[in-house]
N, C-alpha and C positions, 0 to 999 in steps of 0.2 A: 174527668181529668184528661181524658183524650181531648177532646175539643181545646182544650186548654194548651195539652202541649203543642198543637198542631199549631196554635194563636203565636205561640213564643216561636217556634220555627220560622211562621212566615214571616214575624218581625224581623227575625235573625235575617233573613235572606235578604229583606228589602234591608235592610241596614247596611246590608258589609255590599251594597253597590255603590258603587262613588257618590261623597254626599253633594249635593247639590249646592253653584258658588250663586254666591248675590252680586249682580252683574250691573245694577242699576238700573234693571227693568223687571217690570211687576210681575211675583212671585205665582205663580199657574199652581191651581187649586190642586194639581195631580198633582205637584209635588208634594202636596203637606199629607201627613199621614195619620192616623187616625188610632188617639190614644186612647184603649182599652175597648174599640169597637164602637162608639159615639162620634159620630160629625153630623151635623152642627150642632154644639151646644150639647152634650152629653153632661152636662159634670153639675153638680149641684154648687151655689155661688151665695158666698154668706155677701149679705145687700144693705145698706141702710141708707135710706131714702126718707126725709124729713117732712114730705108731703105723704108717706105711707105707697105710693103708686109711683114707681120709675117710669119717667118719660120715656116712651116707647118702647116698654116690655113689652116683648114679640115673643118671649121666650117659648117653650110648649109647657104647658100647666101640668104635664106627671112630672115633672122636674121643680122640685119645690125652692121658694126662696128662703133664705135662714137668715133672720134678722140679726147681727151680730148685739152679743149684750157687752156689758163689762163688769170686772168685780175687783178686788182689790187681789188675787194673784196666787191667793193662800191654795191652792188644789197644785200648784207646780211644784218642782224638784227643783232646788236649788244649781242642779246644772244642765236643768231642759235651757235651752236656745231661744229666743226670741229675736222678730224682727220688732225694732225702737226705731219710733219717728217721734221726734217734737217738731212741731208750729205756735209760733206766738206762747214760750214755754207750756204749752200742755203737751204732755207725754202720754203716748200711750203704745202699749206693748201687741206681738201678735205670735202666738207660741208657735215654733214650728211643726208642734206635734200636732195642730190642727190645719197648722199652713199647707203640711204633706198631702194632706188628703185635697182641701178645697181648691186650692192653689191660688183665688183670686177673693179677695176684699177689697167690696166698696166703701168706702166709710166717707166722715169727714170731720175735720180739727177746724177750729175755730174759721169756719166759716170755707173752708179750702176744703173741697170733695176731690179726695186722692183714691188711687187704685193701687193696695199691697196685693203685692202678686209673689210667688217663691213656683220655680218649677223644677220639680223633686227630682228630675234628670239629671240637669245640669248646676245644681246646687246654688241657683241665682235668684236671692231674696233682693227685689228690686221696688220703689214705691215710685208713683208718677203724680201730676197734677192731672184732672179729667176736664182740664177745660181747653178749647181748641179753638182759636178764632172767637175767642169771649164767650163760646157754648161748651152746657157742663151735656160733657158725654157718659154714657153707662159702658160698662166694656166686659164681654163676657168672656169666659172662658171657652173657645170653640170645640175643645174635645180636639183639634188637630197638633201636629208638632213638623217645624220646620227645623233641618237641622239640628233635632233630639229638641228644639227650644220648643218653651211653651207658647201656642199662637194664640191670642184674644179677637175677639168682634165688638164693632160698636155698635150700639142700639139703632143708628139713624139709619146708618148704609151699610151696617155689614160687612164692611171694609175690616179685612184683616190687620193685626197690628203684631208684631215680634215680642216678645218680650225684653231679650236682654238688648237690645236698642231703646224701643218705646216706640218705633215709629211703622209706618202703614208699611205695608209692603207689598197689598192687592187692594183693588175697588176703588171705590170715589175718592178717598181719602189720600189716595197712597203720598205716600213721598212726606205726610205729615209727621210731625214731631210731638210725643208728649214731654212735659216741662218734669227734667227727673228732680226727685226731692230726697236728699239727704236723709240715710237711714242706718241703722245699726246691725248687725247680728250678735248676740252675744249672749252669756248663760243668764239667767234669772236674776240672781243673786245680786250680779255685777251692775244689770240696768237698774233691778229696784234698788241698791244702793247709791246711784247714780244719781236717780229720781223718783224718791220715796214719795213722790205723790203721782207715780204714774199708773194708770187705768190698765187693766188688760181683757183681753179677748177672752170672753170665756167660753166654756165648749159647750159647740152646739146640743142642743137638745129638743127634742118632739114636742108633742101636745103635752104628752105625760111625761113630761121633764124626764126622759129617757135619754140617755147620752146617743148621738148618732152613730160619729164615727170621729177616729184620730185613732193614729199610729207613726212609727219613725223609723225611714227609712235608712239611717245612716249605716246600717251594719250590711246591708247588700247596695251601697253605690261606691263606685271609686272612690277610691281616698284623696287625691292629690289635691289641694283648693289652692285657686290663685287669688291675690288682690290684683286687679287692675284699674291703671288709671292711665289718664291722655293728657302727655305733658309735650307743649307746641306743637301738636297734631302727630303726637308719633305714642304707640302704643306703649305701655310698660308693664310687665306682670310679676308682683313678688309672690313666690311657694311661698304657701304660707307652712310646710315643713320646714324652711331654712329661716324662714324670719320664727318662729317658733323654738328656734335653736340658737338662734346670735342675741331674740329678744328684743333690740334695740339697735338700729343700723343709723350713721350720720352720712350721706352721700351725697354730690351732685352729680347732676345728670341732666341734659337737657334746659342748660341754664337755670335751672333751680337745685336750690342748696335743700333739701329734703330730711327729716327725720321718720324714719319708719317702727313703729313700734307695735309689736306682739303682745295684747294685755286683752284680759277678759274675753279668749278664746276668740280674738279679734285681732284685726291687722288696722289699725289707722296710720297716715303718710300726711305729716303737717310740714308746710313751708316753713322753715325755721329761718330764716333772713341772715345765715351764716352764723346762727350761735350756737354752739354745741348742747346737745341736751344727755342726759342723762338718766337711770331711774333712783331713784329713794323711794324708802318705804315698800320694798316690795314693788310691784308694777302699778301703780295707782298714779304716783306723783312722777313728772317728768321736774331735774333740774336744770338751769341753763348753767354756761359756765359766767354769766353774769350774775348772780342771786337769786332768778327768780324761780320761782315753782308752777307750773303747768300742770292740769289731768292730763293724764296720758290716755282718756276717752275723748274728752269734749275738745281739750287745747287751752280749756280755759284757764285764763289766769288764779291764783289765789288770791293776787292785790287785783280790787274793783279797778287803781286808777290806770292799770299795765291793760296795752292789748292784749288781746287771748290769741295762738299761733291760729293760722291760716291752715283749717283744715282742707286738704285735694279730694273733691270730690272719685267715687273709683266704686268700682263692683265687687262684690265674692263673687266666685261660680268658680266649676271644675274647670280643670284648667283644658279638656279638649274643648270646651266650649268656646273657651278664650281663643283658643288657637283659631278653632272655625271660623270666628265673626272677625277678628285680628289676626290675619297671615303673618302678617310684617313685623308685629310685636316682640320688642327682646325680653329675656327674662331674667332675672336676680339669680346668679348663680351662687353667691353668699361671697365672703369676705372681700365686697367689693366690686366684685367683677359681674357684668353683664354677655351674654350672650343671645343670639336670636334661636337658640334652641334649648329647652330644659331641660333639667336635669332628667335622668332615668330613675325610672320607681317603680322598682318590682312590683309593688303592691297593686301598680294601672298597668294594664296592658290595654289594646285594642281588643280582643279575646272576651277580655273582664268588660270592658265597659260593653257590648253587644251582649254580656248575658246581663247584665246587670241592668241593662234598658227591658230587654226581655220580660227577664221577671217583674220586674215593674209593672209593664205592662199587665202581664197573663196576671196580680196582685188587683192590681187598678182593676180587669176585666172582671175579675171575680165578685169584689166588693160591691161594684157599682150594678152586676144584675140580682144580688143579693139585695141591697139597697131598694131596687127598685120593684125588687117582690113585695117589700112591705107594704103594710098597711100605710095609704098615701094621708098625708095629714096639711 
């Protein structure tokens, strides 16, 4: 336990010194810091690779791969979290009680190899495309973190990638961009009623169908979650405590007429082209004030021959994350009004989030040399 604490201090210390800005020049390997005492490539990475052999696995072999399976979903609680991606309508789910631990899946939907990522810091469940210049890249989790964010590697060059951006920010690569792909967070219930034919991620297990590892980190990280989205190149972040509270906001801002809606422990912000929306039936069904009816998940129409609203693409994550990557972003202060500074929450301090990185970490540390005592399979 000593060693332990002594882990959580020195993270403390290197934290609370000025965090590090992105300045448009590539990110110097002694900044990124080293989560749970692995760099490079510490963390185990659930993998699915269709040839069975990922092109240019460099990885080190006591680090095992975990072949993601799927199942129909029945082992979850109706209010565990998932992150939700469809492509070419296949749906498939990715629980965060397993996302907490692995932080990165490879996978792929109809024919598109994507990379779901969530890093349990800063609460940012984000999914990308892994093709770059027409080549499918592998992206690993590198065990480091820039700015509390989770940092990846790619197979070819090793070039560091960000997560809550998607793009390089050291090595060959840098300055690249991954293609982000529209995704969900939201409780079990809500996705598989959403898309009762969707697949889910089931949890890893050994040779001897022995469960690995999963756990949830929600009750020691900050509270405060932002949505953010980039409308004409200017940041915007709604708390999702205040959208949580009004439910249903109709606003312009930034030359678009926006509908913001709190449903299924989610925040969605669809272009509404000036018509007012509404809820019925509980949070499921958005109305306009012209007749029609909308999901207030998808945006989709109820009438096949109506367009379905224009959903804005945007992130979760805690909202100091938001702030770090977006200086300049204003934020939803409720009934209306915006400001460039949010609101105050007792419940985050600066304080809170450096023990709550902490523990994490010294949590993450423990697991993973526990993990790695085992019998290697």
């Amino acid at each position: 336990m000593g060693r332990i604490f002594l882990l959580v201090i020195l993270i403390l210390f290197v934290n609370l010194s000025p965090i590090p800005q992105f300045n448009g020049e590539p990110i110097p390997l002694n900044q990124m810091i080293c989560d749970g005492g692995f760099c490079l490539d510490g963390i185990d990475h659930i993998l699915n690779c269709s040839s069975g052999v990922c092109l240019g696995d460099s990885r080190p072999q006591n680090f095992p791969t975990i072949i993601p399976r799927f199942d129909d979903g029945a082992w979850l609680n109706p209010e565990d979290r998932v992150i939700g991606v469809v492509i070419d309508n296949i749906a498939k789910a990715y629980p965060l009680r397993i996302m907490n631990y692995y932080e990165t899946v490879l996978d792929e939907i109809s024919r598109t190899p994507i990379l779901v990522s969530y890093c349990p810091v800063c609460g940012s469940g984000i999914v990308y495309s892994r093709i770059i210049d027409y080549q499918e890249i592998v992206l690993y989790n590198s065990g480091e973190l820039w700015r509390f964010n989770l940092v990846l590697y790619d197979n070819l060059t090793k070039s560091r990638w960000i997560q809550i951006a998607g793009k390089s920010i050291h090595g060959e690569l840098y300055g690249s961009q991954l293609e982000f792909i529209e995704s969900s967070q939201m409780m079990w219930e809500d996705w598989k009623a959403t898309y009762p034919d969707t697949e889910v991620m089931s949890r890893p297990v050994d040779v001897n169908n022995e469960l690995i590892f999963e756990f949830d980190l929600e009750v020691i990280l900050p509270k405060q979650q932002v949505y953010g989205v980039i409308l004409n190149n200017q940041s915007v972040a709604f708390p999702f405590s205040i959208i949580r509270n009004e439910r249903l906001v109709n606003i312009e801002i930034y030359d678009f007429q926006l509908t913001i809606v709190f449903s299924s422990m989610d925040i969605n912000v669809f272009d509404n082209k000036g018509v007012l929306l509404e809820f019925i039936d509980g949070d499921d069904v958005l109305k306009s004030n012209n007749g029609l009816f909308y999901s207030s998940n998808t945006g989709k129409s109820q009438d096949s021959s109506i367009s379905s609203l224009t959903k804005i693409e945007g992130k979760s994550m805690k909202r100091f994350a938001w702030e770090d990557f977006f200086p300049d972003s204003i934020f939803y202060m409720g009934e209306g009004k915006f400001d460039n500074e949010i609101p105050s929450d007792s419940d985050e301090s600066g304080v809170g989030l450096y023990w709550s990185f902490g523990l994490i970490t010294a949590l993450s540390f423990v697991y993973r040399r526990v993990k790695k005592s085992r019998k290697k399979f």
